[in-house]
Residue frames as qw, qx, qy, qz and C-alpha x, y, z in Angstrom:
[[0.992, -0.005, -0.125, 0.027, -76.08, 70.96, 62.31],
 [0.430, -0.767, 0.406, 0.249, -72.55, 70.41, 64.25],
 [0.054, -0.757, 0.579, 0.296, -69.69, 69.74, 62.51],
 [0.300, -0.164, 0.937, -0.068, -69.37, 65.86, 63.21],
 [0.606, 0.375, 0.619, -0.330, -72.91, 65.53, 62.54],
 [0.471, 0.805, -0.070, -0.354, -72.26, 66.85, 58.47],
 [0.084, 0.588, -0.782, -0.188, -68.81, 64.69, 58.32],
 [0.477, 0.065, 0.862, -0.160, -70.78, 61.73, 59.23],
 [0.690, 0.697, 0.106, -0.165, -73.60, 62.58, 55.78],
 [0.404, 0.647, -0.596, -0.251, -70.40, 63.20, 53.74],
 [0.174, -0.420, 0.891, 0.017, -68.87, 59.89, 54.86],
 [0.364, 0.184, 0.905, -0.121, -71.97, 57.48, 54.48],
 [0.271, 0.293, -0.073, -0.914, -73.93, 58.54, 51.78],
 [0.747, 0.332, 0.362, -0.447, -77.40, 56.96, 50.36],
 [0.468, 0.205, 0.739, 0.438, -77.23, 55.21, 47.14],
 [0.155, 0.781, 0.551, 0.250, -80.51, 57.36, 45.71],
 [0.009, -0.935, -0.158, 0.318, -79.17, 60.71, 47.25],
 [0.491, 0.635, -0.037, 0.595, -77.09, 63.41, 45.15],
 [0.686, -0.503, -0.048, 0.524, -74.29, 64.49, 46.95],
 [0.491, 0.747, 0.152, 0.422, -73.03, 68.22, 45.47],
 [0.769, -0.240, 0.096, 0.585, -69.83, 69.74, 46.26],
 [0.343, 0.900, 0.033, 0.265, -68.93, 73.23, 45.29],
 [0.632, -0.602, -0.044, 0.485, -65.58, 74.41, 46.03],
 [0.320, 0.890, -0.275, -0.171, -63.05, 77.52, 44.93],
 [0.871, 0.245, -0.067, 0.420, -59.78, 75.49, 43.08],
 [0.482, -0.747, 0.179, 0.422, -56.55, 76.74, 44.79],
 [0.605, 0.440, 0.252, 0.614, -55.02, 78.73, 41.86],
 [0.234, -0.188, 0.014, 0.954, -53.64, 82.34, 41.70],
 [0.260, 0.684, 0.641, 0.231, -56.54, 84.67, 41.33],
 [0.669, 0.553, 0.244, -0.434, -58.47, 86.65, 39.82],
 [0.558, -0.278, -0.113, -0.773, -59.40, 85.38, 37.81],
 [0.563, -0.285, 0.671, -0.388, -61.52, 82.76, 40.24],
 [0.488, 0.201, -0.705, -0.474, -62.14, 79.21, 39.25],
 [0.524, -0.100, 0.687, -0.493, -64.79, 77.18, 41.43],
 [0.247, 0.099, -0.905, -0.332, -65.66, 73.66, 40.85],
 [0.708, -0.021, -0.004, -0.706, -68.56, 71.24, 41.06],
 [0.019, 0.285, -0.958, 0.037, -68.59, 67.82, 41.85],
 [0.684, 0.034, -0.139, -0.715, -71.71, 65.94, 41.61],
 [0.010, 0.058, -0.998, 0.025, -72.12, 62.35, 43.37],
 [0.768, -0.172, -0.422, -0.449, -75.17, 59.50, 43.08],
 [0.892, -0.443, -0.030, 0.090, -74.27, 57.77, 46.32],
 [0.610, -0.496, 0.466, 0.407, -70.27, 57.39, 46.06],
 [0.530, 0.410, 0.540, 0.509, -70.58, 57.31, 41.88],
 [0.163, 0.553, -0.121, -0.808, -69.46, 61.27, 40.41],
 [0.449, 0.462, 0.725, 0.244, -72.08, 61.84, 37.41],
 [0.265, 0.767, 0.276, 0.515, -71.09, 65.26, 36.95],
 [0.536, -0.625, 0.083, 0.561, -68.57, 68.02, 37.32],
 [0.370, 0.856, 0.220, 0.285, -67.25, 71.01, 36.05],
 [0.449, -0.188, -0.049, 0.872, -65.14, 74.35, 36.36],
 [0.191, 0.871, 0.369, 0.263, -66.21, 77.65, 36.17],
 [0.550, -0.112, -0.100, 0.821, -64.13, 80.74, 35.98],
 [0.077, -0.912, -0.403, -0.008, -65.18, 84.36, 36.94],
 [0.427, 0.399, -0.316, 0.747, -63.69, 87.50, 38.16],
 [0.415, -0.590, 0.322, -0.612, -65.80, 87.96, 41.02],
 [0.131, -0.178, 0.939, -0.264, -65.57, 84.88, 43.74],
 [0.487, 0.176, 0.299, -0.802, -69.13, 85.21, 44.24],
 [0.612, 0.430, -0.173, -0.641, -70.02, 84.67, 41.01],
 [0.302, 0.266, -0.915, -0.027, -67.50, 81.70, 40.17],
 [0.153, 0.047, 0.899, -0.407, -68.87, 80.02, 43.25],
 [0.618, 0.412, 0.422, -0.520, -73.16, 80.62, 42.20],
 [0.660, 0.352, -0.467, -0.471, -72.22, 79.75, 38.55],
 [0.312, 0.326, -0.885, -0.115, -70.81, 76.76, 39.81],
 [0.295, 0.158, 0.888, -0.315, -73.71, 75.53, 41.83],
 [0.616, 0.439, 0.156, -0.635, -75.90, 76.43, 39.19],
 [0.627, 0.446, -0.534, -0.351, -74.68, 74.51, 36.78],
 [0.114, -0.074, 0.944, -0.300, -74.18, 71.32, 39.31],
 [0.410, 0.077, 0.727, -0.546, -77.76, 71.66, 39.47],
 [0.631, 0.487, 0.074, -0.599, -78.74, 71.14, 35.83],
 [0.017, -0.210, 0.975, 0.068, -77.86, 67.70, 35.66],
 [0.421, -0.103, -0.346, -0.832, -80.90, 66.58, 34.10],
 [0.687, -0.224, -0.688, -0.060, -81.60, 62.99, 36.41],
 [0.127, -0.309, 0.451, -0.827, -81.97, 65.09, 39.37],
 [0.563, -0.360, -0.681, -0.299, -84.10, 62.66, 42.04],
 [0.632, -0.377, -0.579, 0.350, -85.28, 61.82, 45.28],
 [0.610, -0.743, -0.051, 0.270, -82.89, 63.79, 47.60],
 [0.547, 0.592, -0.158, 0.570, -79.88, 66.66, 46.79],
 [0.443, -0.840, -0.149, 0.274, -77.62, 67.75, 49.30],
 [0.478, 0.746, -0.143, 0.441, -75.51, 70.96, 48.47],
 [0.674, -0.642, -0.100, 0.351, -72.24, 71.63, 50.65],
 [0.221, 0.941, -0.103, 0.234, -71.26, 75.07, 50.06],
 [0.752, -0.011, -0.413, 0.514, -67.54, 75.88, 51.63],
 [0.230, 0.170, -0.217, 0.933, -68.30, 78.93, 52.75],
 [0.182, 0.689, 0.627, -0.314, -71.35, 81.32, 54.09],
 [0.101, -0.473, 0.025, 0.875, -70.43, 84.00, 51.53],
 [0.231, -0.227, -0.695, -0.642, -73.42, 82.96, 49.21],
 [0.019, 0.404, 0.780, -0.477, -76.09, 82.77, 52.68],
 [0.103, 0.625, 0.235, -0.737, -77.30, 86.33, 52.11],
 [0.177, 0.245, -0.561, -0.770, -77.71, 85.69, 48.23],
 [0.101, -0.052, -0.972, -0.204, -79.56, 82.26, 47.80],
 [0.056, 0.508, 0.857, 0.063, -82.65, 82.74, 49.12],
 [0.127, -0.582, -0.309, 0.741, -82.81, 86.55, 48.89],
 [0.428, 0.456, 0.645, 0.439, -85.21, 88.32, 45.67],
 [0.093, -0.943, 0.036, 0.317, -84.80, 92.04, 47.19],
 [0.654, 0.743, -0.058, 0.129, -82.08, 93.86, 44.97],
 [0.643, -0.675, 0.338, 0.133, -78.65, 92.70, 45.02],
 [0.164, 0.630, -0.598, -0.467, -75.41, 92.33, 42.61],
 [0.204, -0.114, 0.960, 0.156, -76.20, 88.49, 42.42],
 [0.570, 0.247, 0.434, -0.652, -79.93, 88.85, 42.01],
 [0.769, 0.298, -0.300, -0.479, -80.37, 87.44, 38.39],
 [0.511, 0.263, -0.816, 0.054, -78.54, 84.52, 39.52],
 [0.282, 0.025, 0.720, -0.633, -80.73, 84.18, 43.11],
 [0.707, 0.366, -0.052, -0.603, -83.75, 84.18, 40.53],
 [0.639, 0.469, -0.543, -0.279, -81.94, 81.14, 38.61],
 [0.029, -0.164, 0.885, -0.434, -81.14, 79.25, 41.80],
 [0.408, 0.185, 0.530, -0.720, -84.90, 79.79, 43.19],
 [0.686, 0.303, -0.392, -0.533, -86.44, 78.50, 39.58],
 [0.367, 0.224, -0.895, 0.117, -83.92, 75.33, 39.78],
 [0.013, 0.109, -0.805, 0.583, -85.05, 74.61, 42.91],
 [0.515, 0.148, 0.305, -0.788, -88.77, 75.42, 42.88],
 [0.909, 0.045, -0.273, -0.312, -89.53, 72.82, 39.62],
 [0.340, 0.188, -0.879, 0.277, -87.22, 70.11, 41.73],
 [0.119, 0.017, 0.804, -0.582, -89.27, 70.38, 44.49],
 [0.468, 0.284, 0.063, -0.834, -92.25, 70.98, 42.72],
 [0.576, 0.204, -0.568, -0.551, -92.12, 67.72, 40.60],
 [0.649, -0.090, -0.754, -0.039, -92.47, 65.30, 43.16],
 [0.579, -0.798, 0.032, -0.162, -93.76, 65.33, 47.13],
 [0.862, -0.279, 0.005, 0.422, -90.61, 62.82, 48.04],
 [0.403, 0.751, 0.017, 0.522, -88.36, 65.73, 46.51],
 [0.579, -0.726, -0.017, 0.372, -85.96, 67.06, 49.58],
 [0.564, 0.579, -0.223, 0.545, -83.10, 69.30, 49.02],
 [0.669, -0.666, -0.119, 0.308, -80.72, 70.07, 52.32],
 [0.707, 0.561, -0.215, 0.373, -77.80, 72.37, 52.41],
 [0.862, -0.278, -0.227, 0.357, -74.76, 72.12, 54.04],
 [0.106, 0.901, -0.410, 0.097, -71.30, 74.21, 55.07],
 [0.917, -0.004, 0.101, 0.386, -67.89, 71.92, 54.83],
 [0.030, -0.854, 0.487, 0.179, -64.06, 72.62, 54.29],
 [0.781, 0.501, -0.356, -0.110, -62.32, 71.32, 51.86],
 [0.320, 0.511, -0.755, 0.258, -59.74, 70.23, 54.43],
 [0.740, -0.280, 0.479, -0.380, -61.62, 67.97, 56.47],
 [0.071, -0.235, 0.923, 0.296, -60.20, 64.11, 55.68],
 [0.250, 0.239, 0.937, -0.036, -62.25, 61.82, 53.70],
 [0.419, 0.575, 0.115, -0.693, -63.97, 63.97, 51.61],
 [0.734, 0.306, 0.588, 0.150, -65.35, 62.36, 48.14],
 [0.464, 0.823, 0.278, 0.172, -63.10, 63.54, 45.04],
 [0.377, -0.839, 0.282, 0.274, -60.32, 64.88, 46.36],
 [0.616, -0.016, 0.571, 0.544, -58.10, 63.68, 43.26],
 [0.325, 0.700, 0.426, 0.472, -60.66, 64.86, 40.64],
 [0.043, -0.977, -0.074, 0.194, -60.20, 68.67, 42.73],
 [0.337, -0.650, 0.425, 0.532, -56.44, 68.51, 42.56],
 [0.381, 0.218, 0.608, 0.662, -56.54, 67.73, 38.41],
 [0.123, 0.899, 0.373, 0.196, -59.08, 69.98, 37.90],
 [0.165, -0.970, 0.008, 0.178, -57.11, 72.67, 39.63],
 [0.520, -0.273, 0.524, 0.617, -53.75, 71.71, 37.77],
 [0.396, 0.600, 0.595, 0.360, -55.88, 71.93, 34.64],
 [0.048, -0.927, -0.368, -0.061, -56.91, 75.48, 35.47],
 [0.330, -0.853, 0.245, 0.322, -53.52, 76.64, 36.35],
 [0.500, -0.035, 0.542, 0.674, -51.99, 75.54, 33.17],
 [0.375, 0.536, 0.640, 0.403, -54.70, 77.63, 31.42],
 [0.099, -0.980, -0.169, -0.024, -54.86, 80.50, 33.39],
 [0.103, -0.839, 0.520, 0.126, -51.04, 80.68, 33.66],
 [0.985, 0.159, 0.061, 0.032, -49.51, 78.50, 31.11],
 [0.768, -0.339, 0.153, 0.521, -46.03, 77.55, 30.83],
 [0.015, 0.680, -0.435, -0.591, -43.48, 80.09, 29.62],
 [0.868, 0.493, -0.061, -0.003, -42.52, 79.82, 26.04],
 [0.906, -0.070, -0.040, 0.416, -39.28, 77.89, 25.27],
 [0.347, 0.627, -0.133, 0.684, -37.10, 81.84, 24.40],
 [0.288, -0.748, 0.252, -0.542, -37.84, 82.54, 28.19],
 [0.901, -0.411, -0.139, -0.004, -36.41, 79.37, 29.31],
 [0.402, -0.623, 0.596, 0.307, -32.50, 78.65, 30.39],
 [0.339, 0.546, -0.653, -0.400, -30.57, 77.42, 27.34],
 [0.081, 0.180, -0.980, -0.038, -30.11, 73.84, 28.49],
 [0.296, 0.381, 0.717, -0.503, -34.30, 73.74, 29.58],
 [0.464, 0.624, -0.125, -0.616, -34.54, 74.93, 25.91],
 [0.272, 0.366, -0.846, -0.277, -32.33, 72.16, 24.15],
 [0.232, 0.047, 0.903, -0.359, -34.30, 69.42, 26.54],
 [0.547, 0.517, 0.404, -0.520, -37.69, 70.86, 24.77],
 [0.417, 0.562, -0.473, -0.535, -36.47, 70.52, 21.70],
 [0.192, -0.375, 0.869, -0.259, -35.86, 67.33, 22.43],
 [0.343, 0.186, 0.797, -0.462, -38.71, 66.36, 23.31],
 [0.629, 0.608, 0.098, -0.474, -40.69, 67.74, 20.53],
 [0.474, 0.412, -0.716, -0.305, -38.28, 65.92, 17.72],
 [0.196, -0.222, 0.840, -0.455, -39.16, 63.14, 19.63],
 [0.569, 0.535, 0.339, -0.525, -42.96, 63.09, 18.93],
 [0.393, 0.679, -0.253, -0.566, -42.13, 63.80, 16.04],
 [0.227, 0.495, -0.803, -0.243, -40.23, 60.83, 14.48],
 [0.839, 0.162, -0.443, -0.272, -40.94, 57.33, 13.66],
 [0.341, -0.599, 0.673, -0.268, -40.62, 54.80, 16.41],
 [0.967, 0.179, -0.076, -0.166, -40.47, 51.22, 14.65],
 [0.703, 0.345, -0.564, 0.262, -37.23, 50.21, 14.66],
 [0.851, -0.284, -0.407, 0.174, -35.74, 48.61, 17.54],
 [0.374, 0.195, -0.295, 0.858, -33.65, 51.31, 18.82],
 [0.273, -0.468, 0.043, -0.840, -36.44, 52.70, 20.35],
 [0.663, -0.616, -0.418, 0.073, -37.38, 49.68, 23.39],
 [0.684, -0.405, -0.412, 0.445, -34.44, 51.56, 25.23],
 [0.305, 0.074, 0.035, 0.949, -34.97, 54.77, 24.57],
 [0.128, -0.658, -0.731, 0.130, -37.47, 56.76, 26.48],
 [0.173, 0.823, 0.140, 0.522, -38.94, 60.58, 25.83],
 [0.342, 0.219, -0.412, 0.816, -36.44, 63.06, 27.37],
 [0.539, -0.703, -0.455, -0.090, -38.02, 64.06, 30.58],
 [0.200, -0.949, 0.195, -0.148, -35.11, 66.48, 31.55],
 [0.579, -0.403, 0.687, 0.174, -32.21, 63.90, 31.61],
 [0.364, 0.530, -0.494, -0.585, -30.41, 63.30, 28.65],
 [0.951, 0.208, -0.042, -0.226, -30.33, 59.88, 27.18],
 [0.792, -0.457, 0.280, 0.291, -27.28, 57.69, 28.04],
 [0.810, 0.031, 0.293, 0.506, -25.78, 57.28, 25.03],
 [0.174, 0.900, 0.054, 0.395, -25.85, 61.14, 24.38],
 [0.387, -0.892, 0.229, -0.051, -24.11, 61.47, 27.62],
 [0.907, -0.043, 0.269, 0.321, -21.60, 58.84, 26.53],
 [0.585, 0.575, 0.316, 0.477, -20.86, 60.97, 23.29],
 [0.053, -0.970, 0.125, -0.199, -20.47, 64.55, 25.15],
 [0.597, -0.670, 0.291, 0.331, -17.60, 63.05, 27.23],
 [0.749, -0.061, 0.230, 0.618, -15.38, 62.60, 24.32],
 [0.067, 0.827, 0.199, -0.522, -16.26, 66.45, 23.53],
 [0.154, -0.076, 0.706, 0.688, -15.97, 66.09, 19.64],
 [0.452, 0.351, 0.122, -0.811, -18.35, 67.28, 17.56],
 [0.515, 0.344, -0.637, -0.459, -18.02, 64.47, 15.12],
 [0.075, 0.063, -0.954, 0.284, -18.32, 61.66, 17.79],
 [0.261, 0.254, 0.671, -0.646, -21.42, 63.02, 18.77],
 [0.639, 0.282, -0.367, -0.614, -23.08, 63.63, 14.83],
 [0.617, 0.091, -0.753, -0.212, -21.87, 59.44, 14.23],
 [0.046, 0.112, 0.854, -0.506, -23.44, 58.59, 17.92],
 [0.555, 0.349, 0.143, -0.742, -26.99, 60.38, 16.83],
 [0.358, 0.517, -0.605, -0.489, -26.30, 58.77, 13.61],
 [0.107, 0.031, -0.989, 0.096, -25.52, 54.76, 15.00],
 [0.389, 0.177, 0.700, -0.572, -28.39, 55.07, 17.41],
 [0.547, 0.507, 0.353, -0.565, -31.31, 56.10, 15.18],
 [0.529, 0.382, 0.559, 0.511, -30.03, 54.14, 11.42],
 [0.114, 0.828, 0.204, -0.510, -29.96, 58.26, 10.79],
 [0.541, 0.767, -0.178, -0.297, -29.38, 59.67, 7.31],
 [0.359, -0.408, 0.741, 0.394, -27.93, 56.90, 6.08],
 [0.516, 0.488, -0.286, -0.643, -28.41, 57.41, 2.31],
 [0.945, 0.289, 0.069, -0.136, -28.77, 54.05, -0.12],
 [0.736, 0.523, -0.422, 0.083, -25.92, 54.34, -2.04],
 [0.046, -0.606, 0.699, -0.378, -23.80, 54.34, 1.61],
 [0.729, -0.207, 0.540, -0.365, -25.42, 52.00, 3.35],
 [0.728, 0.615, -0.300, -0.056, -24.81, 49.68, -0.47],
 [0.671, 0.495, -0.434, 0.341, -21.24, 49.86, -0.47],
 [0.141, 0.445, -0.759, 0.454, -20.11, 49.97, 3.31],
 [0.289, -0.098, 0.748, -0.589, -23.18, 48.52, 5.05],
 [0.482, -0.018, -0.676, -0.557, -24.29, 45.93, 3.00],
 [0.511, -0.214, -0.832, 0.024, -25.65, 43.58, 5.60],
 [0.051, -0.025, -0.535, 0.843, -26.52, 46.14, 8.64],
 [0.141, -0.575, -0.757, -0.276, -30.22, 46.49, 7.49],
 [0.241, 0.020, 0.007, 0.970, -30.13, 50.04, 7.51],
 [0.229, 0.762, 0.518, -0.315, -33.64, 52.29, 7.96],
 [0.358, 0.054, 0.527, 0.769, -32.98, 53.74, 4.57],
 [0.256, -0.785, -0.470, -0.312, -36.09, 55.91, 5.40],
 [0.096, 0.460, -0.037, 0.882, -35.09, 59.43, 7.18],
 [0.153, -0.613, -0.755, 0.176, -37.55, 59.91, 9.60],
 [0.095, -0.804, -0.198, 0.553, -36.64, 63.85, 9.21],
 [0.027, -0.333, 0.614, 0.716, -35.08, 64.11, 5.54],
 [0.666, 0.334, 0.196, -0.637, -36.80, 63.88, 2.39],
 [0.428, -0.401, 0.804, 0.097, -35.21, 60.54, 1.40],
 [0.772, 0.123, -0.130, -0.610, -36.83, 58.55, -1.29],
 [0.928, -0.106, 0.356, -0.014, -37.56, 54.81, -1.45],
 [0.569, -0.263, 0.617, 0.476, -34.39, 52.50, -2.56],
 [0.526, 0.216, 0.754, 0.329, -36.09, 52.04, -5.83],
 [0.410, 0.868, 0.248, 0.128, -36.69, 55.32, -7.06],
 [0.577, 0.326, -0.199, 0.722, -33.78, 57.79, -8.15],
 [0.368, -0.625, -0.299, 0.621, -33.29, 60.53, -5.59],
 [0.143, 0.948, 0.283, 0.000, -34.23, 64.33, -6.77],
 [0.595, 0.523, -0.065, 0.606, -31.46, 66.30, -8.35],
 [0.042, -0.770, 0.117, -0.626, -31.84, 68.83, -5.81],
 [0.839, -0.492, -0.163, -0.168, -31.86, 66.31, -2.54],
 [0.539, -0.678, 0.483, -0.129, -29.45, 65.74, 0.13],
 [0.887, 0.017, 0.462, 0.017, -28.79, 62.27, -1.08],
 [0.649, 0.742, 0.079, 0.149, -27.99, 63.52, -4.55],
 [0.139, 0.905, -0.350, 0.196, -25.07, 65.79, -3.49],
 [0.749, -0.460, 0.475, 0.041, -23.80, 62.50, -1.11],
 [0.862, 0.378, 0.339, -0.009, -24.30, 60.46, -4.17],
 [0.507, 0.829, -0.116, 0.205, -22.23, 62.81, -6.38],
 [0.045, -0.830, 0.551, -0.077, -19.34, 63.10, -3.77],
 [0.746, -0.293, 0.591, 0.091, -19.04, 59.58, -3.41],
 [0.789, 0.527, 0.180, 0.260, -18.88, 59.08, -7.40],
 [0.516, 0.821, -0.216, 0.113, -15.93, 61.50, -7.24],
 [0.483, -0.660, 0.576, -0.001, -14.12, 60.05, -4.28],
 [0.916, 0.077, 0.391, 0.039, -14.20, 56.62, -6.34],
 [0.514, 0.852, 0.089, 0.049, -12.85, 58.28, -9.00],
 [0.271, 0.674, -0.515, 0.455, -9.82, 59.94, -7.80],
 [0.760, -0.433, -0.474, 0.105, -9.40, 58.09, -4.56],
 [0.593, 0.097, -0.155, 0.784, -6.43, 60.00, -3.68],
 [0.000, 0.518, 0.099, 0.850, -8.55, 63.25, -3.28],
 [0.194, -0.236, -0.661, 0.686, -8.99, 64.23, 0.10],
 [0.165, -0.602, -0.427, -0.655, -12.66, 66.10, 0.63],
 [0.150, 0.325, -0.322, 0.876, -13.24, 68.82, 3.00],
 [0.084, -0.554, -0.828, -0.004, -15.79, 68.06, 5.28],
 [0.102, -0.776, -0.394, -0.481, -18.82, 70.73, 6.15],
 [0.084, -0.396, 0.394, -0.825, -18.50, 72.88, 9.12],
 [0.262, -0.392, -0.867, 0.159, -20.69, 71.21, 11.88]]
């Protein structure tokens, strides 16, 4: 069949016929990873991935397992991308594929066997001809497959600043996003967050702790938030400390406690001047 005549089946396809698709996913191999694609007229009812280390193989697992979609009817056309399965598929003399020519030739024999109207046709295509059906679902599959077969460095082999950005992100996730500081603040995505970049320009380390601080109502303990920010309606809930509610006392050993205690001696001696921590 010419060329034209095989773009013209792909383009117009029956309602009642299966339409199967086998191609190899454009990733770094070995190992290989050949998909399946599996249409009912223009509707996909089934698709897959299979990875191998021989092409071969990738490519016959993946039409084998196209075909054992169990509402197989009517009419199935398969459109291989290549001829480098010809000399396997219908061939039961000994060869490296042979238990899988034997599993092809079964498939096939009860399909055709369970009904006269039963037709099966098969094709050769390239994945770069236009208008092919599925062309999205290949390129995710084949992203999929190339994060698993070669996932992303870990964060110790990134650059420093492509390390701080992940970190980011992951405290991110991580925290509580109810309060209102969070409509204008969207997950880092490689670009800091304005009001972080606001805070580096005055290159103080303390500008930038009480900028974290403002934004996110951050560790601001009861007894502070009390006596200097009575009316600010403080999150008085940590989202990363182990804070307790207003109404219970705070653990002798807690973060809060040791605030708690320096403010009772600043009150005390006002005059005394306390050293802050090291940042």
């Amino acid at each position: 069949m010419t060329k034209e005549a095989t773009k013209n089946i792909i383009k117009q396809p029956p309602y009642n016929t299966f339409h199967l698709f086998i191609c190899i996913l454009t990733i770094p191999s070995p190992p290989f990873a050949a998909s399946f694609l599996l249409f009912k007229g223009q509707t996909l009812v089934h698709s897959g991935v299979i990875r191998d280390s021989s092409r071969l193989q990738a490519l016959f697992l993946a039409l084998y397992n196209g075909l054992t979609y169990t509402s197989l009817s009517n009419h199935i056309r398969i459109f291989l991308p290549d001829l480098s399965l010809q000399p396997y598929l219908f061939h039961s003399y000994k060869h490296p594929l042979l238990d899988l020519s034997h599993t092809f030739l079964s498939l096939l024999s009860s399909f055709l066997l369970a009904d006269p109207m039963h037709h099966v046709d098969i094709f050769r295509y390239s994945i770069k001809w236009s208008g092919l059906l599925g062309m999205a679902i290949v390129d995710t599959l084949s992203e999929e497959q190339q994060r698993i077969v070669f996932p992303d460095p870990p964060p110790s082999l990134l650059l420093p600043k492509a390390c701080l950005l992940c970190l980011f992100q992951e405290q991110y996730d991580l925290l509580r996003h109810d309060s209102h500081i969070w409509q204008s603040i969207v997950r880092p995505d490689g670009k800091l967050p304005p009001f972080i970049k606001g805070a580096l320009l005055c290159k103080d380390c303390h500008t930038f702790s009480s900028a974290v601080q403002l934004a996110f109502d951050h560790t601001f303990t009861c007894t502070y938030s009390h006596i200097f920010r009575a009316n600010a309606d403080d999150n008085l809930w940590c989202p990363c400390r182990d804070t307790p509610l207003p109404n219970q006392p705070p653990s002798p050993l807690s973060e809060q406690a040791g605030f708690d205690c320096l403010m009772t001696i600043q009150h005390a001696n006002p005059h005394t001047t306390l050293s802050p921590e090291p940042f």
